[in-house]
MDTraj code that builds the backbone (N, CA, C; nanometers):
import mdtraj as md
import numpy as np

residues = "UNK UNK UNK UNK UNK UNK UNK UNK UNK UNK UNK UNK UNK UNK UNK UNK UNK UNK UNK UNK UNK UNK UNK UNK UNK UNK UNK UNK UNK UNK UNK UNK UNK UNK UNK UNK UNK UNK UNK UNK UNK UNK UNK UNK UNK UNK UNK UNK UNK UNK UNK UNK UNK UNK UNK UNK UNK UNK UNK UNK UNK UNK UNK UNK UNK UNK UNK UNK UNK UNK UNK UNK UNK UNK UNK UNK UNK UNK UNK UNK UNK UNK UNK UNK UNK UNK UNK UNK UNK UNK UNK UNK UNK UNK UNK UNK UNK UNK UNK UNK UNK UNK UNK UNK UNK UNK".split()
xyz = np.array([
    [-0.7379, 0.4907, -1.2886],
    [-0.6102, 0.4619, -1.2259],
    [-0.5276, 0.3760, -1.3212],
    [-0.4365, 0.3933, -1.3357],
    [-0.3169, 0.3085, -1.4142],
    [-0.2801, 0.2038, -1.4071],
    [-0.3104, 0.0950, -1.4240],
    [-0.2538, -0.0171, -1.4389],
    [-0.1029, -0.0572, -1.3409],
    [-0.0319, -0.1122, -1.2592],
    [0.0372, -0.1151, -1.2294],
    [0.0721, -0.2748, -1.2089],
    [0.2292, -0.3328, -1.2579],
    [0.2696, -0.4623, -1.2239],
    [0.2244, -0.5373, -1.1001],
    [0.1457, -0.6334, -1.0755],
    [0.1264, -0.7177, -0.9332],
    [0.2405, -0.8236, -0.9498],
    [0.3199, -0.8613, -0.8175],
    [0.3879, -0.9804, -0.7989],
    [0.2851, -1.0795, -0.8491],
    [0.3542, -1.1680, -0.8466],
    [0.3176, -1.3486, -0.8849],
    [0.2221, -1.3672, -0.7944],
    [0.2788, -1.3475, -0.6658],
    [0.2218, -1.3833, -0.5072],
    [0.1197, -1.3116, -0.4288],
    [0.0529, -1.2049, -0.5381],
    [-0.0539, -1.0681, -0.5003],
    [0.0060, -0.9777, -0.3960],
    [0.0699, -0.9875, -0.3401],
    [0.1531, -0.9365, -0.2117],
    [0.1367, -0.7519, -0.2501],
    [0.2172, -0.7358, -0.3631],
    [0.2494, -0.6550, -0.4186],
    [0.2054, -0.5782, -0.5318],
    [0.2233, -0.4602, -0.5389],
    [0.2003, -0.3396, -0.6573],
    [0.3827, -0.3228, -0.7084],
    [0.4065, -0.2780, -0.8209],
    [0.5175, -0.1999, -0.8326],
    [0.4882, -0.0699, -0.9196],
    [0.5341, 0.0948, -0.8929],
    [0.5375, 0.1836, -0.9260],
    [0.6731, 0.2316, -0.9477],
    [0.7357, 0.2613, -1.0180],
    [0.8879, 0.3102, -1.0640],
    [1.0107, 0.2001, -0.9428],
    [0.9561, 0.0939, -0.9904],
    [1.0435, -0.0156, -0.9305],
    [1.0666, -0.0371, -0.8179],
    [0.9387, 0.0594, -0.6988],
    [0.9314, 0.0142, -0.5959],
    [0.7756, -0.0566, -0.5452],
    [0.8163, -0.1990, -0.4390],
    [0.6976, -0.2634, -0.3959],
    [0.6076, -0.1940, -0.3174],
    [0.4700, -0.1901, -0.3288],
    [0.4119, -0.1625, -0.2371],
    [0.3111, -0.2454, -0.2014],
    [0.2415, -0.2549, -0.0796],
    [0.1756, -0.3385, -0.0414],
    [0.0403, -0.3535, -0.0893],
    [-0.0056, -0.4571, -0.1402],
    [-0.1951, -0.4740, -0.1685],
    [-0.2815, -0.4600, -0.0568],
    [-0.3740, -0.4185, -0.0672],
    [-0.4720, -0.4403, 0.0181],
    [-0.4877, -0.6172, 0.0683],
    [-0.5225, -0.6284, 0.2379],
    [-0.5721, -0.7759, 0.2238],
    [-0.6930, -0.8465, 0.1429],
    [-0.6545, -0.9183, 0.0762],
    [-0.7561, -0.9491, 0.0077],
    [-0.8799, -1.0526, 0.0474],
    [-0.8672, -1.0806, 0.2293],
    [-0.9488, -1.1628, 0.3385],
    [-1.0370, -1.0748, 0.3389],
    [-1.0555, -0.9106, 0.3216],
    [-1.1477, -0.8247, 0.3499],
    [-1.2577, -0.8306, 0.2610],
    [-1.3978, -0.8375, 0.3164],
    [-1.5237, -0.8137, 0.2703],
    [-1.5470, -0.7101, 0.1554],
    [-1.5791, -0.6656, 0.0451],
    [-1.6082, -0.5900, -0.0405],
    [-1.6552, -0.4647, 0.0544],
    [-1.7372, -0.4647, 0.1345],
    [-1.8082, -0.4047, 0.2689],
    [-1.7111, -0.3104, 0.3253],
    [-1.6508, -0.3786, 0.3802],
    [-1.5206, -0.3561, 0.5252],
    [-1.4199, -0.2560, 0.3809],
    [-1.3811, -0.3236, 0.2490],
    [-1.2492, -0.2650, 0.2196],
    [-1.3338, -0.1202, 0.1348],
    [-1.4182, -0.1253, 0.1513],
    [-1.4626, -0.0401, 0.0671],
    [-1.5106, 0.1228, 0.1460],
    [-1.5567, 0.1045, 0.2848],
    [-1.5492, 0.1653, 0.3796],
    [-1.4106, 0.1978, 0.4192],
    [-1.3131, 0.1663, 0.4227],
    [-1.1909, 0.1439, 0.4701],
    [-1.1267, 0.2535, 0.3761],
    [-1.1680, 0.2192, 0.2305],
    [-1.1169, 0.3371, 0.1272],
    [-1.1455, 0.4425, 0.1349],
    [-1.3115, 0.4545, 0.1560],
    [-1.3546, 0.6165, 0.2013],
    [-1.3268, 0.6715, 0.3194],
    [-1.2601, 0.5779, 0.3841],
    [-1.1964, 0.6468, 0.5442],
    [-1.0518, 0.7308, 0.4969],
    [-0.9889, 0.6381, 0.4425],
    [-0.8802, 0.6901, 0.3948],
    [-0.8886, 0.8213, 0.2852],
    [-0.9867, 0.8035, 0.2005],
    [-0.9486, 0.8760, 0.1102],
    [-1.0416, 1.0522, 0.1687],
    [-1.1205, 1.0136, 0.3041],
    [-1.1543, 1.1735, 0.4090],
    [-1.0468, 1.1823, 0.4780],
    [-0.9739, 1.0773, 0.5223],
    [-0.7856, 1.1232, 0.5440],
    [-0.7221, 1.2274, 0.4842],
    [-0.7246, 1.1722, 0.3691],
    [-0.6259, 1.2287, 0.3071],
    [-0.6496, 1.3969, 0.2389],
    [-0.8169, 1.3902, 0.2178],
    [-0.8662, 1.5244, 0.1954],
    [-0.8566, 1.6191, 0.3442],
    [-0.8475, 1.5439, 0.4447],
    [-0.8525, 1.6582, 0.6024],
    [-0.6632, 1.6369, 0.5653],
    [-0.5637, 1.5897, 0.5325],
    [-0.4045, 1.6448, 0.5539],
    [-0.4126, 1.7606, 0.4420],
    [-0.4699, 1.7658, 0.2638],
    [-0.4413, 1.8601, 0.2162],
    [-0.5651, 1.9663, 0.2733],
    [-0.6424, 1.9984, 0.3821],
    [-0.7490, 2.0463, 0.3894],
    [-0.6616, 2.1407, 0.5411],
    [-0.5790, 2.0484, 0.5858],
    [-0.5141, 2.1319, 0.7303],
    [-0.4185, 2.2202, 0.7176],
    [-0.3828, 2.2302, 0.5810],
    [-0.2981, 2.3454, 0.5295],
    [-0.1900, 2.3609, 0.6544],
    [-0.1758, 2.4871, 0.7613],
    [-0.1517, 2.5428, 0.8120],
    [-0.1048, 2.4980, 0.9400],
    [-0.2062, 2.4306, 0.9846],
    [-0.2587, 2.3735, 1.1160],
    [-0.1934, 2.2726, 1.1487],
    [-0.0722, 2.2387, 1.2276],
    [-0.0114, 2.1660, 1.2629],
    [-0.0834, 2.0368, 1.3208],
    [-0.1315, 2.0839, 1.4498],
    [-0.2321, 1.9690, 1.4779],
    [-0.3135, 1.8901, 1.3943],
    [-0.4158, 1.9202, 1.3268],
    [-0.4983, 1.8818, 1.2551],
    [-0.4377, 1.7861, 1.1365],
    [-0.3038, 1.8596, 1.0751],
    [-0.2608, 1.8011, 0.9868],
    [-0.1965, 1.6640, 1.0841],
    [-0.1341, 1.6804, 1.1512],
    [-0.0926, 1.5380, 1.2305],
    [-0.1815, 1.4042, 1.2707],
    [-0.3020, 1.5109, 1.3414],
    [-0.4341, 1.3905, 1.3297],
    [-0.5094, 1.2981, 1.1881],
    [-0.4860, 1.3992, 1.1321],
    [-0.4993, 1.3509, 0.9737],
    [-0.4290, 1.2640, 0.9393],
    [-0.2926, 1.3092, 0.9082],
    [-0.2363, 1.1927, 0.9042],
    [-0.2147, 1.0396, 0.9584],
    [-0.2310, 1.0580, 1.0841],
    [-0.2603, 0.9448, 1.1774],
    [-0.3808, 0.9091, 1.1243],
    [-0.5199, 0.9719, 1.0813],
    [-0.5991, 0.8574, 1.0692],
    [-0.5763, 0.8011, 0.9268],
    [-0.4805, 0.8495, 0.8255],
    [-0.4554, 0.7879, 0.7314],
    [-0.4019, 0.6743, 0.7311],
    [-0.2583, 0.6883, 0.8771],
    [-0.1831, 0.5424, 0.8619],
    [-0.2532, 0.4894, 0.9285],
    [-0.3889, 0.5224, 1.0170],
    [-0.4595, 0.3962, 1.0882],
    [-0.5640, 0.3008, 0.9369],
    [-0.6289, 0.4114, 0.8404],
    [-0.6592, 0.3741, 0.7602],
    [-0.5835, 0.2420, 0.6687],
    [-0.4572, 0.2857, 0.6532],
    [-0.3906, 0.2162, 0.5683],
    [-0.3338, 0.0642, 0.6576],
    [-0.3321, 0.0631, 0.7934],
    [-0.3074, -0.0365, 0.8550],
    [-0.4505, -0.1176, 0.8241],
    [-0.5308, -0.0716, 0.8884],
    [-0.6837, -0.1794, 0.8819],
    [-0.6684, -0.2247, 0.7078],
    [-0.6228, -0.0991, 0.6054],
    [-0.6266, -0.2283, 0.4795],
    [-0.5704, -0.3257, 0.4911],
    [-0.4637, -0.3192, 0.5277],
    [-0.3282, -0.4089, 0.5402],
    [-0.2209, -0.3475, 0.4647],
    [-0.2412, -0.2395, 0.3977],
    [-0.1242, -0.1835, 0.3496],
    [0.0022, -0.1496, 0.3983],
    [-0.0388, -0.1268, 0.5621],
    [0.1137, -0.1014, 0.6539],
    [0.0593, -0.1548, 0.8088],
    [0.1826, -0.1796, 0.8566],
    [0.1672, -0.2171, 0.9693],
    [0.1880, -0.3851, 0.9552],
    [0.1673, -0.4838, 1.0131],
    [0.1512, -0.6436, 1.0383],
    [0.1626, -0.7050, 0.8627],
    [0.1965, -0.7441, 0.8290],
    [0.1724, -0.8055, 0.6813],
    [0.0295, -0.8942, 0.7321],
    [-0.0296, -0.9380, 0.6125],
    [-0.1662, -0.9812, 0.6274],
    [-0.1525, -1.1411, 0.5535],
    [-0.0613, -1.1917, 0.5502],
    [-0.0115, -1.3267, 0.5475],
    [0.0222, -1.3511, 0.6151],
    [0.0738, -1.4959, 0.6630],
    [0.0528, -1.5463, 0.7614],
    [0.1329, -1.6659, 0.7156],
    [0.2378, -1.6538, 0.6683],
    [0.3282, -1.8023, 0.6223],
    [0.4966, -1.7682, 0.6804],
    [0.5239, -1.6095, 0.7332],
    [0.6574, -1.6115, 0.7649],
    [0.7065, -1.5323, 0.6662],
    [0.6911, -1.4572, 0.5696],
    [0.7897, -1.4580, 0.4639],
    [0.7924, -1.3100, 0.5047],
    [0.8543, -1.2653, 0.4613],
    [0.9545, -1.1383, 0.5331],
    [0.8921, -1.0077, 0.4159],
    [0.8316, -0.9049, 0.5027],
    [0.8034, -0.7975, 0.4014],
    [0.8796, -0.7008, 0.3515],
    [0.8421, -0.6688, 0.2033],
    [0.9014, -0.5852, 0.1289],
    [0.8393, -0.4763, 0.0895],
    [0.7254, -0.4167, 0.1747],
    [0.7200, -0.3228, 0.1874],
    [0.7818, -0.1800, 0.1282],
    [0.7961, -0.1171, 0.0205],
    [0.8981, 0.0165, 0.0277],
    [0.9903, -0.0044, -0.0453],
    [1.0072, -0.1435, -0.0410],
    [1.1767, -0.1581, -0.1439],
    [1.1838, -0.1653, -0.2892],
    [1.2977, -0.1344, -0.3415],
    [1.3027, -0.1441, -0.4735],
    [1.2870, -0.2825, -0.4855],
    [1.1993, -0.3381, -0.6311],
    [1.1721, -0.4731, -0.6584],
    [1.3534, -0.5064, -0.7008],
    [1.4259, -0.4572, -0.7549],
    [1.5497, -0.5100, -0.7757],
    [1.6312, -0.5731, -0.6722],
    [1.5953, -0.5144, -0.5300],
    [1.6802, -0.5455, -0.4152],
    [1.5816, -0.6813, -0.2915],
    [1.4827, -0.7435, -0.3980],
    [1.4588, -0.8345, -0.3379],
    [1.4092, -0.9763, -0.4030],
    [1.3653, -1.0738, -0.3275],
    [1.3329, -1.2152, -0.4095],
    [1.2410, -1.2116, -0.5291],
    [1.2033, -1.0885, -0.5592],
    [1.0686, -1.0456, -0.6916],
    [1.1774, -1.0000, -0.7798],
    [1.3080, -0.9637, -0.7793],
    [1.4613, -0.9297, -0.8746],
    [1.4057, -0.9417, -0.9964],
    [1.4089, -1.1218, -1.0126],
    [1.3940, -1.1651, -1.1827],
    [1.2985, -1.1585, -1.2234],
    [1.1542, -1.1723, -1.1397],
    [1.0344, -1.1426, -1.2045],
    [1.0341, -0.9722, -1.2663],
    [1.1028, -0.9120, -1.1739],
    [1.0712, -0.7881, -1.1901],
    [1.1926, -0.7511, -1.3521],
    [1.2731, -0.8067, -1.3725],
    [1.3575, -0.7738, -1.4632],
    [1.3072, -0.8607, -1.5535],
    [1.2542, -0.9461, -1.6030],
    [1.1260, -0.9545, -1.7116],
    [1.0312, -0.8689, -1.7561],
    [1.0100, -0.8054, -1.6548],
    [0.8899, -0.7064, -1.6708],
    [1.0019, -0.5458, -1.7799],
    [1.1152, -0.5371, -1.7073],
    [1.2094, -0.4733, -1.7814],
    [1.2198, -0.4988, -1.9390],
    [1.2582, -0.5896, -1.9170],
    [1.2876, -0.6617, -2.0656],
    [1.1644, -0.6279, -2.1565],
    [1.0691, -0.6425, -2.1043],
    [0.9690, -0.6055, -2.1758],
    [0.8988, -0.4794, -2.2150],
    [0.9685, -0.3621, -2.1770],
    [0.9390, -0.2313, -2.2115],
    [1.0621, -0.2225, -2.3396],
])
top = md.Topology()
chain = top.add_chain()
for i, resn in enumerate(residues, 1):
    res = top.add_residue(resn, chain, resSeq=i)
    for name in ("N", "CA", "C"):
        top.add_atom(name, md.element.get_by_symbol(name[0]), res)
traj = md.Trajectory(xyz[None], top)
């Protein structure tokens, strides 16, 4: 897997200048590691339902249930107030200048 920018604050991944969320990092090696192979039989039953409307929907659902128990979506997995950025371009939020260092540097 590729290397990708982390915020300062671990919060975050960035991929073509948008944030995405880390896994919680409160989770057991155990728990997140199970959690991955849930997700990642997710994601093989959505390209596996081809056709199948249903199936592909259940699939998907257990993906975003997957990706909630990481902490990737759903509740942020901090606990100080600070407002998630989730989805957004790093330019259009308080990670701006960190993230335009990281610019500067390509």
């Amino acid at each position: 897997m590729a290397e990708y920018p982390v915020t300062p604050d671990q919060r975050y991944f960035v991929v073509r200048g948008r944030l995405w969320r880390q896994t919680n990092p409160a989770l057991d090696s155990t728990t997140r590691d199970r959690l991955v192979s849930d997700l990642m039989a997710a994601r093989r039953s959505v390209r596996d339902a081809k056709d199948d409307v249903e199936k592909r929907v259940q699939a998907r659902k257990s993906v975003n249930d997957a990706k909630v128990a990481l902490g990737e979506r759903g509740p942020p997995w901090w606990n100080d107030g600070s407002r998630d950025y989730n989805r957004y371009l790093a330019r259009n939020t308080p990670y701006a200048d960190w993230y335009a260092t990281l610019e500067d540097e390509k």
